[in-house]
N, C-alpha and C positions, 0 to 999 in steps of 0.2 A: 528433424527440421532444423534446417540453420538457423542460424542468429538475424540474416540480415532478412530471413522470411519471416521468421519473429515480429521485427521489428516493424514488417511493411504488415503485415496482418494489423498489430497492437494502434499501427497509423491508421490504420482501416479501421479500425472498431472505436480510433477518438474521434474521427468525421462523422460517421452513424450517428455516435452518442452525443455531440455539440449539436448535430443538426437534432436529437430529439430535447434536447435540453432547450433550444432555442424554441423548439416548439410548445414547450412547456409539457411534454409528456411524461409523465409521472412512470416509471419501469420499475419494479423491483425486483426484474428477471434475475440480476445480478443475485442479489440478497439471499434469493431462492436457491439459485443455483449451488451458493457456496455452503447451502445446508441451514439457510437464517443464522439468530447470534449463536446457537451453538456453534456450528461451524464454525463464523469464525472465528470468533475464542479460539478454538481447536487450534485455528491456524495458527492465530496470534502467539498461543503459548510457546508452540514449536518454532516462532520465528524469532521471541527474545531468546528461547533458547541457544538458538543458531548464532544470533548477534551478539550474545555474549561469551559465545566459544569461537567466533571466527578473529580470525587474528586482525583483519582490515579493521574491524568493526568494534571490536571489544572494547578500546579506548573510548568512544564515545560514550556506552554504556556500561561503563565500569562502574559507576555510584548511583546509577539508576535503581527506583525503589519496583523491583519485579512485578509486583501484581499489580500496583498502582500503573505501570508502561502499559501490562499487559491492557488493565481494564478499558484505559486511555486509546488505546489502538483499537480495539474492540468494537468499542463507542464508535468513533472514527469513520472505520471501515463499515457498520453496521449502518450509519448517517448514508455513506457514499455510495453504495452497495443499493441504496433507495429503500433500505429496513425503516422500522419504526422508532430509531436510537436518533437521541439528539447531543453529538458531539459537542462538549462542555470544555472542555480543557483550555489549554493557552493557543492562541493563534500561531498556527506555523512558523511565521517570521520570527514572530519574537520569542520563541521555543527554541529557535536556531541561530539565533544572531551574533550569538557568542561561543558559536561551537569550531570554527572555520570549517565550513564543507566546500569541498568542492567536487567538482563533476566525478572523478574516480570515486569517492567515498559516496554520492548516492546510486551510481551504477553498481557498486558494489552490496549496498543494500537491497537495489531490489534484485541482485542476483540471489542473497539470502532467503528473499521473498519468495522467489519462483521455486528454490529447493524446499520450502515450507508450504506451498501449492501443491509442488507435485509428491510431497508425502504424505500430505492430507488428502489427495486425491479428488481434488479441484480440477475440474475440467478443464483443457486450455482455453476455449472457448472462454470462459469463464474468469480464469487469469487473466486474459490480453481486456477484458473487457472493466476488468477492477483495475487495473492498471492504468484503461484509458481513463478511467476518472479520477484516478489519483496521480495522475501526469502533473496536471497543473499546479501542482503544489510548488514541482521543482523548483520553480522561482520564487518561493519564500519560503525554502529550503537549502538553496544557494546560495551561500555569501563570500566566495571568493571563487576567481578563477581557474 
Protein backbone atom coordinates (compact mmCIF):
# COMPACT_ATOMS: atom_id res chain seq x y z
CA UNK A 1 0.00 0.00 0.00
CA UNK A 2 1.44 3.53 -0.71
CA UNK A 3 1.99 6.16 1.63
CA UNK A 4 -0.21 8.55 -0.09
CA UNK A 5 -3.20 5.53 0.27
CA UNK A 6 -2.12 5.55 3.70
CA UNK A 7 -2.67 8.74 4.33
CA UNK A 8 -6.09 9.12 2.35
CA UNK A 9 -7.46 5.99 4.27
CA UNK A 10 -6.03 7.48 7.92
CA UNK A 11 -8.09 10.96 6.40
CA UNK A 12 -10.90 8.75 6.09
CA UNK A 13 -11.00 7.14 9.33
CA UNK A 14 -10.48 11.02 11.12
CA UNK A 15 -13.95 12.15 9.49
CA UNK A 16 -15.81 8.73 10.64
CA UNK A 17 -14.39 9.23 14.05
CA UNK A 18 -15.02 13.36 14.49
CA UNK A 19 -18.42 12.66 12.98
CA UNK A 20 -18.87 9.89 15.99
CA UNK A 21 -17.22 11.88 18.49
CA UNK A 22 -19.38 14.83 17.65
CA UNK A 23 -22.15 12.56 18.14
CA UNK A 24 -20.95 11.57 21.37
CA UNK A 25 -20.64 7.98 20.55
CA UNK A 26 -18.84 6.14 23.09
CA UNK A 27 -16.43 3.11 20.67
CA UNK A 28 -13.94 1.20 22.11
CA UNK A 29 -13.60 -0.74 19.00
CA UNK A 30 -10.13 0.73 18.95
CA UNK A 31 -9.11 -0.38 22.44
CA UNK A 32 -10.39 -3.87 21.61
CA UNK A 33 -8.82 -4.09 18.64
CA UNK A 34 -5.19 -3.33 19.75
CA UNK A 35 -5.69 -6.24 22.24
CA UNK A 36 -7.02 -3.69 25.39
CA UNK A 37 -3.96 -2.17 27.84
CA UNK A 38 -2.06 -5.33 27.45
CA UNK A 39 -1.69 -4.67 24.03
CA UNK A 40 -0.90 -1.63 24.12
CA UNK A 41 1.70 -1.68 26.62
CA UNK A 42 3.18 -4.38 24.18
CA UNK A 43 3.15 -1.76 21.62
CA UNK A 44 4.36 1.01 23.82
CA UNK A 45 7.36 -1.01 24.95
CA UNK A 46 8.41 -1.76 21.47
CA UNK A 47 8.02 1.83 20.38
CA UNK A 48 10.40 3.55 23.21
CA UNK A 49 12.35 0.83 22.28
CA UNK A 50 12.54 2.04 18.68
CA UNK A 51 12.65 5.79 19.64
CA UNK A 52 15.42 5.36 21.63
CA UNK A 53 17.57 3.46 18.94
CA UNK A 54 16.32 5.44 16.00
CA UNK A 55 18.86 7.88 15.18
CA UNK A 56 15.98 10.82 14.22
CA UNK A 57 14.48 10.35 17.41
CA UNK A 58 16.90 9.30 20.07
CA UNK A 59 17.90 12.98 21.03
CA UNK A 60 14.66 13.76 22.23
CA UNK A 61 14.45 10.69 24.39
CA UNK A 62 17.81 10.44 25.54
CA UNK A 63 17.05 11.28 29.51
CA UNK A 64 13.82 10.08 29.35
CA UNK A 65 12.93 7.73 32.59
CA UNK A 66 11.89 4.35 30.44
CA UNK A 67 9.06 2.94 32.23
CA UNK A 68 7.72 6.08 33.53
CA UNK A 69 7.34 7.10 29.04
CA UNK A 70 6.42 3.74 28.76
CA UNK A 71 3.49 3.66 31.56
CA UNK A 72 2.60 7.58 30.33
CA UNK A 73 1.95 6.47 26.68
CA UNK A 74 0.12 3.56 27.74
CA UNK A 75 -2.36 5.44 29.82
CA UNK A 76 -2.63 7.77 26.89
CA UNK A 77 -3.26 5.65 24.20
CA UNK A 78 -5.48 3.29 26.43
CA UNK A 79 -7.67 6.91 27.35
CA UNK A 80 -7.78 7.41 23.20
CA UNK A 81 -8.18 4.13 22.14
CA UNK A 82 -11.87 4.61 24.33
CA UNK A 83 -10.33 1.84 27.12
CA UNK A 84 -11.02 2.37 30.62
CA UNK A 85 -7.53 4.42 31.41
CA UNK A 86 -7.55 7.83 32.50
CA UNK A 87 -4.52 9.73 31.03
CA UNK A 88 -2.81 11.71 34.06
CA UNK A 89 0.21 13.09 32.91
CA UNK A 90 1.44 16.61 31.70
CA UNK A 91 -0.66 18.10 28.85
CA UNK A 92 0.96 17.79 25.43
CA UNK A 93 1.72 21.39 24.93
CA UNK A 94 3.55 21.83 27.79
CA UNK A 95 5.29 18.41 27.67
CA UNK A 96 6.66 19.80 24.35
CA UNK A 97 7.16 23.26 24.41
CA UNK A 98 10.75 23.27 25.11
CA UNK A 99 11.59 20.44 23.05
CA UNK A 100 11.74 22.39 19.32
CA UNK A 101 9.71 19.75 17.05
CA UNK A 102 8.99 20.26 14.11
CA UNK A 103 6.96 18.66 11.27
CA UNK A 104 10.05 16.13 10.11
CA UNK A 105 10.56 15.04 13.86
CA UNK A 106 6.78 14.13 14.51
CA UNK A 107 6.42 12.32 10.97
CA UNK A 108 9.23 10.70 12.03
CA UNK A 109 7.73 9.42 15.08
CA UNK A 110 4.94 8.08 13.89
CA UNK A 111 6.81 6.41 11.30
CA UNK A 112 8.47 4.52 14.54
CA UNK A 113 4.94 4.03 15.54
CA UNK A 114 3.66 2.18 12.40
CA UNK A 115 7.04 -0.15 12.54
CA UNK A 116 5.93 -0.93 16.44
CA UNK A 117 2.16 -1.51 15.01
CA UNK A 118 3.00 -3.60 12.51
CA UNK A 119 5.43 -5.78 14.86
CA UNK A 120 2.90 -6.11 17.36
CA UNK A 121 0.56 -7.21 14.86
CA UNK A 122 -2.03 -4.31 15.03
CA UNK A 123 -4.28 -4.52 12.36
CA UNK A 124 -4.02 -1.51 9.85
CA UNK A 125 -7.42 -0.96 10.09
CA UNK A 126 -6.69 -0.40 13.49
CA UNK A 127 -3.45 1.72 13.19
CA UNK A 128 -5.10 4.38 10.82
CA UNK A 129 -7.92 4.43 13.26
CA UNK A 130 -5.50 5.20 16.55
CA UNK A 131 -3.72 7.39 14.55
CA UNK A 132 -6.94 9.34 13.58
CA UNK A 133 -7.38 10.10 17.19
CA UNK A 134 -4.19 10.96 18.02
CA UNK A 135 -3.82 13.40 15.00
CA UNK A 136 -4.93 16.04 16.95
CA UNK A 137 -2.46 16.36 19.20
CA UNK A 138 0.05 17.59 16.39
CA UNK A 139 -0.80 21.01 17.25
CA UNK A 140 0.39 20.98 20.70
CA UNK A 141 2.97 18.84 19.76
CA UNK A 142 4.40 21.41 17.20
CA UNK A 143 6.26 24.16 18.22
CA UNK A 144 8.35 25.24 15.44
CA UNK A 145 8.07 25.27 11.71
Amino acid sequence: MTRMTRALAAFGVTLLLSTAHAQGTADDSVYRAWGEKAGIQAVMQDFVTRLQADARMAPFFKNANREHLVTQLTEQLCQQSGGPCTYKGVPMKEAHESMDIGRRDFNALVEVLQQSMEAKGIPFAAQNAMLARLAPMYRDIINRP
